[in-house]
C-alpha positions in Angstrom: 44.0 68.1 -52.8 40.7 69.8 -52.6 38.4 66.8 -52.7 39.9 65.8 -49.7 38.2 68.0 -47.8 35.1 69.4 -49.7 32.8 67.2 -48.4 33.4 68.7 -44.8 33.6 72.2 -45.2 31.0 74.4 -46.9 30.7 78.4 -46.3 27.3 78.9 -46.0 26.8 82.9 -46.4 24.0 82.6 -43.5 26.2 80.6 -41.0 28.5 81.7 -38.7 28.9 85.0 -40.8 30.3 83.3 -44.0 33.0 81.7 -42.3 33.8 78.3 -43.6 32.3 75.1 -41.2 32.2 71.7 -40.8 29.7 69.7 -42.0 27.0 72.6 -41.2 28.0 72.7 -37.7 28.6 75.7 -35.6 32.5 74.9 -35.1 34.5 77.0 -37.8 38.1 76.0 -39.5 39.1 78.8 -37.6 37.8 77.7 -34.1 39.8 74.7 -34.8 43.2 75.5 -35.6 43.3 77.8 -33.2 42.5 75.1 -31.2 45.1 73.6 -32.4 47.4 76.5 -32.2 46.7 76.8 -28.2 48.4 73.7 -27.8 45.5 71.6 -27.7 45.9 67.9 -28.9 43.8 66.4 -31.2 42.1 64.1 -28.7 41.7 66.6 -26.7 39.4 68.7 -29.1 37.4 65.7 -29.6 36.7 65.5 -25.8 35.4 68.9 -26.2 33.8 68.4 -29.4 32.3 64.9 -29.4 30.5 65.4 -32.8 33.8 66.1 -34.6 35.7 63.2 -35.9 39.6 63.1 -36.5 38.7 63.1 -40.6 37.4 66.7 -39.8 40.3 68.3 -38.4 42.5 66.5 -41.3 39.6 68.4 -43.4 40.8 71.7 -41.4 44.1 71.4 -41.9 43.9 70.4 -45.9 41.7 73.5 -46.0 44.0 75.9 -44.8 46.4 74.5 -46.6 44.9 74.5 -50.3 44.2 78.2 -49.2 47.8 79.2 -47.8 48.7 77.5 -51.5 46.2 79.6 -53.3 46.9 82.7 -51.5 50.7 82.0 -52.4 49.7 81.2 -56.3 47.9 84.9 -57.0 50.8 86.6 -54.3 48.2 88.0 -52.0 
């Protein structure tokens, strides 16, 4: 599940503190899903974020997801 979104995300430890982005933007996972969280539809994010494509916030999502796995895995 990993691939499916390694070519989006990196963590860079000089950009935006460390915290994993997409494709060496300035919008964070984070920023997204909590986005997403808010209530805010995926179109609508893309309004507000016209260089982010709907295969990005897929990418978001698979990365929290393979970390919410891995975080289950080693009981942390």
């Amino acid at each position: 599940m990993e691939s499916s979104y390694t070519s989006r995300i990196r963590i860079e430890p000089g950009r935006r503190g460390g915290k994993p982005v997409i494709r060496g933007m300035r919008i964070t996972v984070y920023d997204v899903l909590e986005y997403l969280a808010s209530g805010m539809s995926e179109g609508e994010i893309l309004d507000d974020f016209p260089d982010l494509t709907q295969d990005d916030i897929r990418a978001c999502l698979s990365f929290a997801a393979d970390r919410e796995r891995k975080l289950v895995a080693f009981g942390a």
